[in-house]
N, C-alpha and C positions, 0 to 999 in steps of 0.2 A: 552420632547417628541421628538421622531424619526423625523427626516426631512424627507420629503415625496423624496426627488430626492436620496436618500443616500441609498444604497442595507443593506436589513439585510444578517449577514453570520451567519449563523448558524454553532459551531462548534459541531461534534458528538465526544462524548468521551463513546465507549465500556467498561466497566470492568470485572474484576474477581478477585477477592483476590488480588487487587492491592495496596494493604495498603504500600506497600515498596516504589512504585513509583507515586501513584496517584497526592498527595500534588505538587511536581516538574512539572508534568503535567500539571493541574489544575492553577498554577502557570506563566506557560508559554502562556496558553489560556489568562488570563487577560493580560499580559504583552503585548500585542497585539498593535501595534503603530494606526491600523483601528479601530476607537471604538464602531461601530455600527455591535455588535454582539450579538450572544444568546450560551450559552452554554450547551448542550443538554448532559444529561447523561442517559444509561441504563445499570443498574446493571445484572448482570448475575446470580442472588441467592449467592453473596460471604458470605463465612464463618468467614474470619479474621475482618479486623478494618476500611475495604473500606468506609462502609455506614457509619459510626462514623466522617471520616476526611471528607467524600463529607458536611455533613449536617453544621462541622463546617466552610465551605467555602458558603454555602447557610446564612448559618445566617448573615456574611457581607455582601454576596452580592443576597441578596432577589431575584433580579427584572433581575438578571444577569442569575443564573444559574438553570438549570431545572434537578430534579431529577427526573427517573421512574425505577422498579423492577420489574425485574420478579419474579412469586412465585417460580419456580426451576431452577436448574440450565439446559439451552436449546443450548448450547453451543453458537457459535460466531456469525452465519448466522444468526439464528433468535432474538437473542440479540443486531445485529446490524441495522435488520429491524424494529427490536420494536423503535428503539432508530431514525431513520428515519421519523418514522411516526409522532412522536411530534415535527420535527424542522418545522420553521416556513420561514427560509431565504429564496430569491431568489437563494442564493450558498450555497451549502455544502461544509465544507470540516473537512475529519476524521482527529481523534487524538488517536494516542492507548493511553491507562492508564497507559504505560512504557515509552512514547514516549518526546517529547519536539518540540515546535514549534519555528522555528525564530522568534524575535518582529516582524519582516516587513513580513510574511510569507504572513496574508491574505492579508496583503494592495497592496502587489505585484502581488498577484495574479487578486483578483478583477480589477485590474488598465487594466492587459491585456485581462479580460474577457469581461469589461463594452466597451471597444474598438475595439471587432469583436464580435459582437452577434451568429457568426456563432461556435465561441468557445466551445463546451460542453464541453470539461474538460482541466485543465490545469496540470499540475505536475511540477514537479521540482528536483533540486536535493538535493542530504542526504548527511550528516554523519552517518559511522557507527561507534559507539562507544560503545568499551567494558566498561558495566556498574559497575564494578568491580575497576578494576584500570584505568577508565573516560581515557584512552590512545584511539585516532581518530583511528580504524582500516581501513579504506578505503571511499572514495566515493561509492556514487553506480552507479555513471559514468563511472567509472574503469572500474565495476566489468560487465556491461551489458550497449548496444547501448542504445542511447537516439533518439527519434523521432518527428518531428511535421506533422502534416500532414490530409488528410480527413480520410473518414471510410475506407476504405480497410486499410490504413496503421494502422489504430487505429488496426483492428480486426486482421491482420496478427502477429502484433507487440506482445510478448509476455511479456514484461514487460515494466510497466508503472513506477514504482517505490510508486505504491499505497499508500503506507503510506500518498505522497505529494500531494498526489489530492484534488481539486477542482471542482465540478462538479455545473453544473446547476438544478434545483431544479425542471423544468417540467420538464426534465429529467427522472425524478425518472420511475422508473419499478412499474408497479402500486399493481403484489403481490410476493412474495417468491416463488419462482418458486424451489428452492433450499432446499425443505422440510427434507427431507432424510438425507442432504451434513450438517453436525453439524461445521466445520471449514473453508476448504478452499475454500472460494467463491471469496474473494473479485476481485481476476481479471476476473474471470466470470462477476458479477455484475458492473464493470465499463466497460465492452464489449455491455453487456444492455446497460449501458446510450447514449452509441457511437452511435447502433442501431437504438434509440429510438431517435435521431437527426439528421437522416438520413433523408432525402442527404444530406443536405450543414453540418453535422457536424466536428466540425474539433477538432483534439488534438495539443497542446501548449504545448508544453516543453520549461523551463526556465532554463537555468545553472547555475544560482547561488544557493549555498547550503540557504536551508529555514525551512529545518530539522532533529531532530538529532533522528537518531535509535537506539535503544541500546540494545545492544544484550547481554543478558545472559543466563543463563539456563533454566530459563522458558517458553522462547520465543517457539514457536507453531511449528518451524520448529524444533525446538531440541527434544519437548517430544512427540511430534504427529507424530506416525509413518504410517499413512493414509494419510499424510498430500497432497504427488503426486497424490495419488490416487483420491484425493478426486479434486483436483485440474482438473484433467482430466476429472472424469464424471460431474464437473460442467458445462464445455465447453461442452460437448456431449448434455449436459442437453440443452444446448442455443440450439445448432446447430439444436435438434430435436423440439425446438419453435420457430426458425426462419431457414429454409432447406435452402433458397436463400442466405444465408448467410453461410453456411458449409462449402465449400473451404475455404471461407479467413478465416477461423477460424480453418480448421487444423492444420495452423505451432505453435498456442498457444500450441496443444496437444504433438506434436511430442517434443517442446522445454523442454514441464517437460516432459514427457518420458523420453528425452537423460539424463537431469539432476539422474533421478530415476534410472534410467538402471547403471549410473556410479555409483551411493550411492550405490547402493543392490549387484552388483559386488564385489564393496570393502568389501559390508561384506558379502560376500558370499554366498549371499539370493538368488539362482539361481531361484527358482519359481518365486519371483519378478520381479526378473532379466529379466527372459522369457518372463513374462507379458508386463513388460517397453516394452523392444525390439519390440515385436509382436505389438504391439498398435502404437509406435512411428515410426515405421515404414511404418505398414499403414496408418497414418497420412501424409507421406511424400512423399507417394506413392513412396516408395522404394526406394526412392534417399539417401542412405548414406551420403552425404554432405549436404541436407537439413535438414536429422535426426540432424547429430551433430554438425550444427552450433551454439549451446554453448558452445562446448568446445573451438571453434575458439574465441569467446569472451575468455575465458576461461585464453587461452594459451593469448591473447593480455592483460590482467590484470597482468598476471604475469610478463611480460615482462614488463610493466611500471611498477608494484610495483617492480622491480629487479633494472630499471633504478633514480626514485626517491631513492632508499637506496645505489649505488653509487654515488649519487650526493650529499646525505647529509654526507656519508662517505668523498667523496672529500671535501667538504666545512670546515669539520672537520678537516682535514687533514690540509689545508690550516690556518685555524684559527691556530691550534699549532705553525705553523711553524713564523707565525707571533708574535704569543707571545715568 
């Protein structure tokens, strides 16, 4: 039996034809060093071998893991609300079906949530790793600022590092407001929960890596070509369910604009192009340097991933000389 002082975590695991990664997944959720969890999954209607491997991880562990389906496929938003609505924790916190969790991930987490009540969501930081040849391709510290801080910074702030979050469980957004948006919601809906713990709520950024992302071909940002798009009228979608809140929530809009407007340049998509531009700019209210404060991240990743591969070239260097 649950000790009554001891938080349930509830973890959510989305899928979809995740037969190649789920197991590793599923895998890393029990390995979990906090042992007072529930493992929450919602199927997306897959076609391959997903529901076959979940059921034989249900049959060891009954009392652990919870399976629900949808009967079509409704894509990510509404398969990740479904998959919400049966957890039972005080905290949430997602798992993609490609993904991996640290063993200390929740216990770290909870430790700083149970310690400032005014916490609504926590995050952390990633590895990103190519799921091919398992070679670490970057932090996501590198690649994008990390913040703590109350709600304006939560809402200004455009990237949380979603994947590593933590959230509180009254929290929750009470319906899908994101009916239409079939994929990119989730930093919309963790802008909800910031909202929805206002005022005193506050976001907790941890530095140490707690999860590993892994990136291949299937990933959403690869085959989803709506994917900015969708991203954008999520936020629009908040902004016109909460108006008192529409400034701090423009630089989310203009940050994927700038990202978009440089994707659709490169490849030539000037109608997109025009759309990014136009939108991201009136998000920025025409400040050019507020537009393209990602590329300033941008160009600071580079420059540290240029300095880490001088240093492991010198280190190398020096090894030889020694032998």
């Amino acid at each position: 039996m649950r000790k009554k002082n001891i938080s349930l975590v509830s973890i959510a695991i989305i899928t979809y034809n995740s037969a190649e990664f789920i197991a590793k997944a599923l895998d890393s959720a029990l390995a979990q060093d906090y042992l007072c969890t529930e493992i929450v999954i919602s199927d997306d209607a897959s076609t391959d071998s997903t529901l076959q491997i979940i059921q034989r991880y249900i049959d060891r562990y009954p009392d652990k893991i919870k399976l629900f389906t949808l009967n079509k496929n409704a894509g990510i938003t509404k398969n990740w609300f479904n998959c919400l609505a049966q957890c039972k924790g005080q905290y949430i916190t997602g798992l993609a079906g490609d993904d991996i969790m640290l063993p200390q991930k929740v216990s770290a987490q909870v430790n700083v949530m149970e310690n400032d009540p005014d916490i609504a969501i926590c995050y952390s930081d990633a590895l990103v790793v190519d799921i091919t040849t398992q070679k670490i391709l970057y932090r996501l510290s590198d690649k994008a600022p990390s913040k703590s801080g109350g709600i304006k910074t939560a809402l200004s702030d455009s990237i949380y590092y979603s994947p590593t979050l933590m959230f509180r469980r009254k929290f929750l957004p009470s319906k899908n407001i994101y009916l239409n948006i079939r994929h990119a919601t989730d930093l919309a809906f963790h802008k909800e929960v910031m909202i929805l713990s206002a005022p005193h709520g506050k976001i907790q950024y941890l530095p140490q890596v707690l999860y590993l992302y892994n990136k291949h071909e299937y990933n959403l940002t690869v085959t989803t070509k709506s994917y900015y798009k969708e991203h954008v009228e999520a936020i629009r979608i908040l902004q016109r369910k909460y108006p008192q809140y529409k400034i701090d929530l423009d630089p989310s809009i203009s940050d994927f604009c700038c990202v978009a407007f440089l994707k659709t340049l490169r490849e030539w998509n000037l109608r997109q192009t025009w759309y990014f531009l136009s939108v991201g700019l009136k998000a920025s209210k025409g400040n050019p340097l507020k537009f393209l404060r990602p590329t300033i991240w941008a160009l600071q990743f580079y420059c540290k991933f240029k300095i880490r591969q001088l240093k492991k070239q010198d280190n190398a260097y020096k090894s030889m000389r020694l032998n």
